[in-house]
C-alpha positions as CSV (number, residue, x, y, z in Angstrom):
1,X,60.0,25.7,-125.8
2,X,56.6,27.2,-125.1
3,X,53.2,26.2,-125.1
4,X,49.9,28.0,-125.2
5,X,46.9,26.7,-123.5
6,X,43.3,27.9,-124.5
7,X,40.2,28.5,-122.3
8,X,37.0,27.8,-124.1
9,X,35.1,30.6,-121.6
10,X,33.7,32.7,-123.7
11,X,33.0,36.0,-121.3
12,X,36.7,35.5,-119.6
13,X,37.9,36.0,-123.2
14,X,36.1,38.9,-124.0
15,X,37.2,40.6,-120.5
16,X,41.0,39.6,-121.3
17,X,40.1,40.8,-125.0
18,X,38.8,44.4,-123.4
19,X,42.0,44.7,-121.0
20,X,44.1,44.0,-123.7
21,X,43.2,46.5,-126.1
22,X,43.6,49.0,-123.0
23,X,46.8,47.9,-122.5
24,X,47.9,48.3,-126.1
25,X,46.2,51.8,-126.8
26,X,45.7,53.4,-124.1
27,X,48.9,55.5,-122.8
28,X,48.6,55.0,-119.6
29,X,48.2,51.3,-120.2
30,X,51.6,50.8,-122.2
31,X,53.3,53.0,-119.5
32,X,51.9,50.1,-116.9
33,X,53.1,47.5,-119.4
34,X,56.3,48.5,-119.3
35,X,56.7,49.1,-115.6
36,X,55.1,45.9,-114.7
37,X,57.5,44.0,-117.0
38,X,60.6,45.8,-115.3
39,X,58.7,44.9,-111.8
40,X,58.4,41.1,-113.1
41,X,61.6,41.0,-114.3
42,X,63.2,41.7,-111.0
43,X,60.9,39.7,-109.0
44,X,61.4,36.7,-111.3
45,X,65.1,36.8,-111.5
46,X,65.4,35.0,-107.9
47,X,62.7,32.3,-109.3
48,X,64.2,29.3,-110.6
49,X,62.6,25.5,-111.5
50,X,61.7,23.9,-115.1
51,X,57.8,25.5,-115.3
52,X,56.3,28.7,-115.3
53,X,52.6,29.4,-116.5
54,X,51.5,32.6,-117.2
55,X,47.6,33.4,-117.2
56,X,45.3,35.6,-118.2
57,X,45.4,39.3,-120.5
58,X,47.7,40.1,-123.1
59,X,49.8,42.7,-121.8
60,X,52.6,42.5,-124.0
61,X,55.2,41.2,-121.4
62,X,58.5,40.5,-122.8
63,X,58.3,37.0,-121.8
64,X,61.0,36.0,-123.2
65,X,62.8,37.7,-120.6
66,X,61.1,36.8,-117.4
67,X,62.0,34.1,-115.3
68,X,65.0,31.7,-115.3
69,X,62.6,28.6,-116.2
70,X,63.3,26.0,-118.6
71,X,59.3,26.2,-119.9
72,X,57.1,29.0,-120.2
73,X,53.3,28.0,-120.7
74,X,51.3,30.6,-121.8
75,X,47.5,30.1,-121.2
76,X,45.2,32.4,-123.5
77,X,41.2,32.4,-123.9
78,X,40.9,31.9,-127.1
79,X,43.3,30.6,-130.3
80,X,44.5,33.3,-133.0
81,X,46.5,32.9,-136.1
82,X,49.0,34.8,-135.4
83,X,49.8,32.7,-131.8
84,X,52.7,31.4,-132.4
85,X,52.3,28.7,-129.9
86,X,51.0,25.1,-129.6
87,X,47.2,25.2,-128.3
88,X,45.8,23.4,-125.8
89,X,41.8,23.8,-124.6
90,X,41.7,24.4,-120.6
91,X,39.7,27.4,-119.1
92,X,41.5,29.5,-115.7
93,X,39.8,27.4,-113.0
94,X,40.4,23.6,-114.3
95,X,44.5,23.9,-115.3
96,X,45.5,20.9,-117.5
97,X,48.7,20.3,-115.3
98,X,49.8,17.9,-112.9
99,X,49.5,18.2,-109.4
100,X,52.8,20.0,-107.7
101,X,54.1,20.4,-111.7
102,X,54.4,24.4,-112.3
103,X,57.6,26.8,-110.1
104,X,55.8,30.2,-110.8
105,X,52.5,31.1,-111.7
106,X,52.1,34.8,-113.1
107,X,48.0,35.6,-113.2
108,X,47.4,38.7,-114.9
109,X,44.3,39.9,-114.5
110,X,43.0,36.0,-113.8
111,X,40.8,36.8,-111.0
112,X,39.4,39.5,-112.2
113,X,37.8,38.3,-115.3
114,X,37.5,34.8,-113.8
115,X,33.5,33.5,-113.4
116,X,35.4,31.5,-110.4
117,X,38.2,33.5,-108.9
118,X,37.9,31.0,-105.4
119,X,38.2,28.1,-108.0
120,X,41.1,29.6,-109.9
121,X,43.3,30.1,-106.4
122,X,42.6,26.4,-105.6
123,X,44.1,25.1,-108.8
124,X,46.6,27.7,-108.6
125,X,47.8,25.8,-104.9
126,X,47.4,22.6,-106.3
127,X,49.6,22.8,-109.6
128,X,52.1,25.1,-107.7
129,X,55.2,22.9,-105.9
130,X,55.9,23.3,-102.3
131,X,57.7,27.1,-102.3
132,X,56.3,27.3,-105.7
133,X,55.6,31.9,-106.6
134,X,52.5,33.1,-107.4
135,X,52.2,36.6,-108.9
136,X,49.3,38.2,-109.0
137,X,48.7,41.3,-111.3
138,X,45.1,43.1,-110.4
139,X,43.8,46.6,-110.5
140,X,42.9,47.9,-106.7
141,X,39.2,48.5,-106.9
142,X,39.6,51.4,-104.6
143,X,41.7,53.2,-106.9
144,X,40.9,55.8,-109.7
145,X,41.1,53.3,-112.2
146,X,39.1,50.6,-110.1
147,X,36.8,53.3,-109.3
148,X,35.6,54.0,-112.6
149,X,35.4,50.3,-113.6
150,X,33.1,50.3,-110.5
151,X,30.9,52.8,-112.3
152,X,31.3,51.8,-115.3
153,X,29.7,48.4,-114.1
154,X,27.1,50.0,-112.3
155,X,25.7,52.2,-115.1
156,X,26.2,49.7,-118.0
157,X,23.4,47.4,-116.5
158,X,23.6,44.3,-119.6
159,X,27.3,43.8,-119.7
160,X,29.8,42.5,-117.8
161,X,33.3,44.5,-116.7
162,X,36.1,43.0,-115.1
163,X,35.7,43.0,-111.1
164,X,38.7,43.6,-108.9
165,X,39.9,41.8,-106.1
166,X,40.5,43.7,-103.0
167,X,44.4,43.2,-101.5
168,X,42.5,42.5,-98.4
169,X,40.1,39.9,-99.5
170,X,42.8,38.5,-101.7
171,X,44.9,38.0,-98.6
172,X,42.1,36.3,-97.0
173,X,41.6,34.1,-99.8
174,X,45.4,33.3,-100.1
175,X,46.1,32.9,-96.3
176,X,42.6,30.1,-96.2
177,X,44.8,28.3,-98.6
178,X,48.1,28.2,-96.9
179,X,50.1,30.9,-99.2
């Protein structure tokens, strides 16, 4: 059984809206698609438990086929008609679950189009059990790709882009909160 969980914020859906067209047209971006869902998959098959969430852009993971949970939550930014799932209103940073309640937590792109990536970690520790997994799929900003977002940003003055999280700051940010 699965379960789809909506965020009501309105700038985080148009950033997940923006990397998920990218992932769908964009070449480059199905080739990612597919080799993160072989990545997940084998990364996932040692996780085990009764809850998984998965957050953030649509990348067209096969999630039917990741994880050995009992549950998959899905949690999306917005509600479509073609969601096949139960929706529930939450936004990234304020997770409708119970403290220690989720096994694996799988946050694609969730800090970078997150208004509060610091807030979105702390949740992230508190709805996780003890030797709970947290996966966390980001662009590098110092990569082409990050790069060009970079500039992108810079040059496009009145709208927002997506803002990478360095591996370094996210280790700091993960190691203040006992990951």
């Amino acid at each position: 059984m699965s379960v789809s969980v909506t965020s009501p914020m309105t700038e985080e859906a148009n950033r997940h809206n923006d990397l998920s067209r990218w992932y769908r047209d964009k070449p480059v971006g199905r080739r990612l698609t597919t080799q993160l869902t072989k990545a997940l998959n084998e990364s996932l098959e040692q996780v085990f438990g009764y809850h998984m969430l998965v957050t953030g852009v649509d990348m067209n993971l096969e999630l039917s086929r990741i994880g050995k949970t009992q549950r998959l939550f899905r949690l999306v930014t917005r509600t479509s008609t073609n969601q096949p799932l139960q929706a529930v209103v939450a936004a990234s940073h304020d997770l409708p679950f119970a403290t220690d309640s989720l096994d694996a937590l799988v946050l694609c792109h969730t800090l970078d189009a997150s208004s509060a990536p610091h807030q979105t970690l702390r949740e992230c520790q508190r709805v996780l059990v003890s030797n709970g997994h947290l996966f966390v799929i980001s662009f590098n900003p110092l990569s082409i790709h990050g790069a060009s977002n970079s500039l992108r940003r810079w040059l496009s003055f009145g709208r927002k882009h997506t803002k990478s999280v360095s591996g370094r700051r996210l280790g700091d940010w993960l190691s203040l909160l006992g990951f």
